[in-house]
N, C-alpha and C positions, 0 to 999 in steps of 0.2 A: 268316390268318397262315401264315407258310411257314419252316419252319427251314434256316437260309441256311449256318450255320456251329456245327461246335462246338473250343473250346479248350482244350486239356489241359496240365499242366505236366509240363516234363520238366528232370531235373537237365544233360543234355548234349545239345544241342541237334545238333549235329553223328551223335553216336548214333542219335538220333530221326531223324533227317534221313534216313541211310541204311536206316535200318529200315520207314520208312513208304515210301521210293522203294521199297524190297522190296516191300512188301504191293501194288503198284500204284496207289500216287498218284501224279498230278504236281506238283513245286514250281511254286509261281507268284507268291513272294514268298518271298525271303531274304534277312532283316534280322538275322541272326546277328550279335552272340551271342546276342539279345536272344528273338527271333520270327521262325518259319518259316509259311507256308502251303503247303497242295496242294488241288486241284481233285479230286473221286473221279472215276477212271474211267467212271460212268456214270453222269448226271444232272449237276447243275452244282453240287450243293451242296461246299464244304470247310472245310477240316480243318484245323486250326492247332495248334502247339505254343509254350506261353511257358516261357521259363527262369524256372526258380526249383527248391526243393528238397523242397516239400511234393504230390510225384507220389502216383499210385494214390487211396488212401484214399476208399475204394468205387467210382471211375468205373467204368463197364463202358460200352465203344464198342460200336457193332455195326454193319457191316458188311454189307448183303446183299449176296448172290452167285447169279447163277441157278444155279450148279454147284457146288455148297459142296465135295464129293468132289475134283471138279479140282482148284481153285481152292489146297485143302489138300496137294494132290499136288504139283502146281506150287512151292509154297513150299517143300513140307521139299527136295523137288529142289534149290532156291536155298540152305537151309541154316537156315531160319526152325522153330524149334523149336513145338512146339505141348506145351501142358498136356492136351489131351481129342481123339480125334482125332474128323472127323463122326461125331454120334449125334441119332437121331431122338429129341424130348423130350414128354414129356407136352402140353405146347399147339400140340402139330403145327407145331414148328419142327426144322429140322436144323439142327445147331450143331456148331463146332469152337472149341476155346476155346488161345488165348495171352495170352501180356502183353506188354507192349512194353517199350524199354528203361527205361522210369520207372515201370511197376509198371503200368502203367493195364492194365486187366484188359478184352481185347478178342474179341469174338465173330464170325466170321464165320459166316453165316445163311443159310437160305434159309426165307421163311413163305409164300409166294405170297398167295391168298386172305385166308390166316390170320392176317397182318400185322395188318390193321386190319379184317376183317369172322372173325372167331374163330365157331364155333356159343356161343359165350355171350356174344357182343358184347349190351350192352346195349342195348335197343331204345329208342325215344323212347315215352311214354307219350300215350295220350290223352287230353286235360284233362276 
């Protein structure tokens, strides 16, 4: 199984729209007012936003970036505000923390290794 897609709501889709072209995605489907798509810059998976008015309420996106530091440089340059700026965290992730314009509370990353092989990844037992 391969996660292809994920969709968030957002109350102004036009909003959202400019905000995620910001962060660097590209549209690849715009059925406004209703539903947007973008494709993430690297890898094929995307991103979609539906209108409606029940945004945030706990999502958190995440976003890898081999250069979280730029990447966060770059944005506030364009005008993209951040909550946290990069900090290295306790499970050897570097992380910069925003929201977007619906509240969705968004992380851009860098874990390398530590993504999915952690020193406390669990191991498979033997029977």
């Amino acid at each position: 199984m391969n996660l292809n897609q994920v969709t968030v709501t957002m109350p102004d889709l036009d909003e959202g729209w400019r905000f995620y072209c910001a962060l660097g995605l590209v549209p690849i489907v715009d059925a406004r007012p209703n539903y947007v798509r973008f494709i993430c810059p690297d890898g094929d998976s995307t991103f979609s936003l539906h209108k409606g008015e029940a945004a945030g309420n706990g999502t958190t996106i995440y976003f890898e970036c081999d250069d979280v530091d730029t990447q966060y440089e770059n944005l506030v340059a364009a005008g993209i505000t951040f909550s946290s700026p990069p900090q290295d965290q306790s499970w050897l992730w570097r992380e910069a923390e925003l929201f977007d314009p619906g509240g969705n509370r968004i992380l851009l990353y860098f874990a390398g290794q530590n993504r999915i092989n952690p020193p406390w990844r669990i191991r498979p037992s033997n029977p």
